[in-house]
C-alpha positions as CSV (number, residue, x, y, z in Angstrom):
1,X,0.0,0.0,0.0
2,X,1.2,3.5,-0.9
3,X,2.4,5.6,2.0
4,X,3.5,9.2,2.9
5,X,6.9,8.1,4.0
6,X,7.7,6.2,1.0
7,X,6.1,8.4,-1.7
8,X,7.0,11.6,-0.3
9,X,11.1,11.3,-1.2
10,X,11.0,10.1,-4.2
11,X,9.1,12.9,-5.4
12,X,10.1,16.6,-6.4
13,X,7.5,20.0,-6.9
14,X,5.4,19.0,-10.3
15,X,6.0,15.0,-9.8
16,X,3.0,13.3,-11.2
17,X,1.7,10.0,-8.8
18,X,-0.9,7.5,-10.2
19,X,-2.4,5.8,-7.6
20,X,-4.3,2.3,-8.2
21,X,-6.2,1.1,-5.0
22,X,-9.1,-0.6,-3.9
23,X,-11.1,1.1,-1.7
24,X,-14.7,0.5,0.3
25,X,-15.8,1.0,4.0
26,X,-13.9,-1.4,6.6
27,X,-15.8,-4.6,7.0
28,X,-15.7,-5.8,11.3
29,X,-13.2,-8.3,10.4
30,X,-10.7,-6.3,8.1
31,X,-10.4,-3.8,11.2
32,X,-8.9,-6.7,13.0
33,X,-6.3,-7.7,10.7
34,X,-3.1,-6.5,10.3
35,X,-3.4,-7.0,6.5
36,X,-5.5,-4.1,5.3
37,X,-6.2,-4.8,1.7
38,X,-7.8,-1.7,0.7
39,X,-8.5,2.2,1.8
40,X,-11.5,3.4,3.5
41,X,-13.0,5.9,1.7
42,X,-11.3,9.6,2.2
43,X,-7.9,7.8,3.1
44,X,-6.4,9.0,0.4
45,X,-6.8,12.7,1.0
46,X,-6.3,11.8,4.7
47,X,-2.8,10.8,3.6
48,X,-1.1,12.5,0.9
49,X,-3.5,16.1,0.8
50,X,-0.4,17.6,2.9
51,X,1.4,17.5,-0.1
52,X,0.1,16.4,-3.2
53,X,-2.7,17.8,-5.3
54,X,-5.3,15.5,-5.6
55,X,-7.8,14.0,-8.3
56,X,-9.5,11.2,-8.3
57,X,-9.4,10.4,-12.0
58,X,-11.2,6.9,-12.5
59,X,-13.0,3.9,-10.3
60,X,-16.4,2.9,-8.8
61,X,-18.4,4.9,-7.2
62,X,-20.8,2.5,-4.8
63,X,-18.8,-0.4,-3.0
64,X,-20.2,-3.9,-4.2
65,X,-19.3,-6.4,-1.5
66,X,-21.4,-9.1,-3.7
67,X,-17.7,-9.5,-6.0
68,X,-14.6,-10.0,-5.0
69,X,-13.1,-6.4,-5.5
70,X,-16.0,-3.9,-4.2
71,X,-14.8,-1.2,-4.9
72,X,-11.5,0.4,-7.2
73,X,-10.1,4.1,-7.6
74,X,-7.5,5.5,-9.1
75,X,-5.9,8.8,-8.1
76,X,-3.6,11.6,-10.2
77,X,-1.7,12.9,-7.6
78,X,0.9,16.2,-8.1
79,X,3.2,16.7,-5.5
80,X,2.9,20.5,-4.4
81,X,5.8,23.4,-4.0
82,X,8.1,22.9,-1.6
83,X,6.3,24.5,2.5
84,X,8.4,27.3,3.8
């Protein structure tokens, strides 16, 4: 899964970021594993608004949890100038 820490350095002001992710609402059970398979709707922003510009470009809008993958996004993230 994409994260800040990661992301963030390898980046420079104007770096585009495509983001692919699944994403629905927690189901009781996914909270309690350590394995988080997707993002929870907003996480995104949540994340990376600090310091990227984002879009969300493509995806699902309603989570179906009658197939396997409920739910898909995909994000065009810019990283922002540099915060004085």
């Amino acid at each position: 899964m994409a994260d800040l820490s990661i992301t963030a350095p390898l980046t420079h002001p104007g770096t585009l970021f495509l983001l692919f992710c699944f994403e629905w609402p927690r189901l009781w059970w996914e909270r309690i594993s350590p394995f988080g398979m997707a993002l929870e709707p907003g996480e995104v922003e949540r994340r990376f608004d600090e310091y990227f510009e984002i879009e969300r470009i493509a995806g699902t809008e309603k989570p179906d949890f009658s197939k396997l993958i409920a739910r898909h996004a995909a994000y065009l993230m810019i990283r922002k100038g540099d915060r004085k």
